[in-house]
N, C-alpha and C positions, 0 to 999 in steps of 0.2 A: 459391547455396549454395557455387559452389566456391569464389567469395571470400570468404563470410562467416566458413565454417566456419573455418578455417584461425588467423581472427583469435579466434576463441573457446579455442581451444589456447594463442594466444600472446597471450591475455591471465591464462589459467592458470600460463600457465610464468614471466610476469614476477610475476604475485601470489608467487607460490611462490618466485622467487628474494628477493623482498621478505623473505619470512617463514621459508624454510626453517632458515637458519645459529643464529637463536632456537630453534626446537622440537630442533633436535641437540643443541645447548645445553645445553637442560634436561636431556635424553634422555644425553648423554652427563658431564656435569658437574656436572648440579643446579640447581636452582631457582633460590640465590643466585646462580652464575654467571650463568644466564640472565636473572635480573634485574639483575644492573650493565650487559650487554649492550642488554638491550632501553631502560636510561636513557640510555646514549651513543649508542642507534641512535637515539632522538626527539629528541634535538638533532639528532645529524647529519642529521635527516630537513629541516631547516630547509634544507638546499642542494635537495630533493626538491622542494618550492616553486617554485624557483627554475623547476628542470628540466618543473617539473610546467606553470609560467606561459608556459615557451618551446616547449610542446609546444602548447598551447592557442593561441598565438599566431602561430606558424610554421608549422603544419601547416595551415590556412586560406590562409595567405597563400602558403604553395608550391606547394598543389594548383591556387589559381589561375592561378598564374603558369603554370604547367606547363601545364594545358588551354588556356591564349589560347597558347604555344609562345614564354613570356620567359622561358626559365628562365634567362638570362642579367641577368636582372633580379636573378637570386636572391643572386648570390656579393657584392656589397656588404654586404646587407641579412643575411647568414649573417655577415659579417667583423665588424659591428657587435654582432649577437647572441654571436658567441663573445669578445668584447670584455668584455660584460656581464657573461655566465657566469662566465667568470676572475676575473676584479674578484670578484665574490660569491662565487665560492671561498671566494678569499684572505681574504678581510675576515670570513665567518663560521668560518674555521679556524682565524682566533686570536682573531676576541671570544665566540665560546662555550663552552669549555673553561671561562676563567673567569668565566662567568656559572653555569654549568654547577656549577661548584666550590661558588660560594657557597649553591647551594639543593639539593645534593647531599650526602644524611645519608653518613656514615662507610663503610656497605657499600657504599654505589655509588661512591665516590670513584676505587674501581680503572677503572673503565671512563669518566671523565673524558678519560681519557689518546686514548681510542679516537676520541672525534668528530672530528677532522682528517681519519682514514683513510674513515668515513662522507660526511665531506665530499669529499673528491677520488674519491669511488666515486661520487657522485653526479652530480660534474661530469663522468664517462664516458658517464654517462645522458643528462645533456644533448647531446651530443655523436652519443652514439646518435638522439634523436628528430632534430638535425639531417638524416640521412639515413634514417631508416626510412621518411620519408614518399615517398623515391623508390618504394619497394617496392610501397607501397599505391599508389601513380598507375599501377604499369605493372601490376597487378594480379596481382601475384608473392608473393600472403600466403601461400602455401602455405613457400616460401624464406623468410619472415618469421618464421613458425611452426618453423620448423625448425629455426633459430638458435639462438629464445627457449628451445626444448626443450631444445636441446644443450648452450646454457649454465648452463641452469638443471641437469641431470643432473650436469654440472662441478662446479657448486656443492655438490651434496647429495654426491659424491666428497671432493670437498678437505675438503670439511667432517669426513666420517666420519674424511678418513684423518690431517690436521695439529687440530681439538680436541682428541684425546688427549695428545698430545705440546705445544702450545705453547696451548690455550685461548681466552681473548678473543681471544689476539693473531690465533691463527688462523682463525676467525670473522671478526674484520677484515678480514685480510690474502684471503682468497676472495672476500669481498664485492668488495673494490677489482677483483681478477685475474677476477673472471668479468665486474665490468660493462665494465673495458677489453676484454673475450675480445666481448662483445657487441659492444659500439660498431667496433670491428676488425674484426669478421666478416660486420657489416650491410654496412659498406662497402665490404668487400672482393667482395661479393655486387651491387655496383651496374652491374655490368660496364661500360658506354656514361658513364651517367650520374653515373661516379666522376672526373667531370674538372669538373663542373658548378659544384662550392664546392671551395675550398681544403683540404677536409677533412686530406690528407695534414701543411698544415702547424700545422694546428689540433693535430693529436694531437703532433706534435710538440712543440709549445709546452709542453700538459697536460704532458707527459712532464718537460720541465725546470724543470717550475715542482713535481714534485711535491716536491721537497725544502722548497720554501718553505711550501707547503701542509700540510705532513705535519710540518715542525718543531716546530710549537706543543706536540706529543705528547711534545719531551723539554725544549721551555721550560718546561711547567707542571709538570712533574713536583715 
């Protein structure tokens, strides 16, 4: 129970970061808003796939490695995976907007602009499940749970206090800052186990590539 519990919390707090920045939305903006929102949130969920396939995929394969004690097997096979991740950023940053365009009636077209920033909030997430799995191996979900809460509280803040003032953009702009606040604060939580993947130069990379990632939002305009 003390590991399970923990993980039921902190599958509340990622559902909730999922969903929260839409219901303020509505709640603070209106319907319309939160429907141009929720159209460039289901594109940009197309990078969620991605994060969704590297969670399913890596978390098997690191718990192993971890119990037989290779976890030095792991930082290749991570180098490779965040190889992919980046790549499928980039490449659905700018071919969805304009597919997005073409089958996007007139009120949602404002929120076209938004899918890039969904995509590079997504690639935090991947990023995140990279290392959460150390958490759940040393059986530290309760630290897991902790995070997920804190960020997700972050969210449902920025949210209340930047929609009034700046809107979609601000709903975006939380989404990206809380999943980097996540993927940042997993890792910085791994204490031992933070030298085991390259993580530090991973996030770095994401960081410089967000411009490339994020452009597509003033190409299409």
């Amino acid at each position: 129970m003390a590991f399970s519990l923990p993980l039921v919390t902190h599958t509340f707090a990622m559902t909730g970061l999922a969903l929260v920045d839409q219901l303020i939305l509505q709640q603070l903006k209106g319907p319309d808003s939160a429907g141009e929102y929720a159209f460039a949130y289901r594109f940009g969920m197309a990078m969620s796939l991605v994060a969704l396939a590297l969670s399913h995929a890596w978390g098997p394969l690191a718990l192993e490695r971890l119990q037989r004690a290779k976890a030095c097997d792991l930082a290749p096979l991570a180098n490779r995976a965040f190889r992919g991740i980046l790549a499928s950023a980039v490449v659905l940053a700018w071919c969805l907007p304009p597919v997005a365009k073409l089958v996007a009636k007139e009120p949602y077209q404002a929120g076209v602009l938004l899918i890039p920033a969904i995509v590079y909030a997504y690639l935090w997430m991947a990023l995140y499940t990279l290392v959460a799995v150390f958490l759940v191996f040393r059986g530290r979900t309760k630290a897991l749970a902790a995070v997920s809460s804190a960020v997700f509280l972050l969210n449902v803040l920025l949210n209340y206090a930047a929609i009034p003032v700046w809107g979609l953009a601000a709903a975006a702009g939380s989404t990206v800052l809380c999943h980097m606040a996540l993927a940042f604060t997993v890792w910085r939580t791994l204490r031992s186990d933070r030298q085991t993947l390259a993580w530090r130069r991973y996030a770095l990379v994401a960081i410089l590539m967000a411009p490339v990632i994020l452009a597509p939002s003033l190409v299409y305009r």
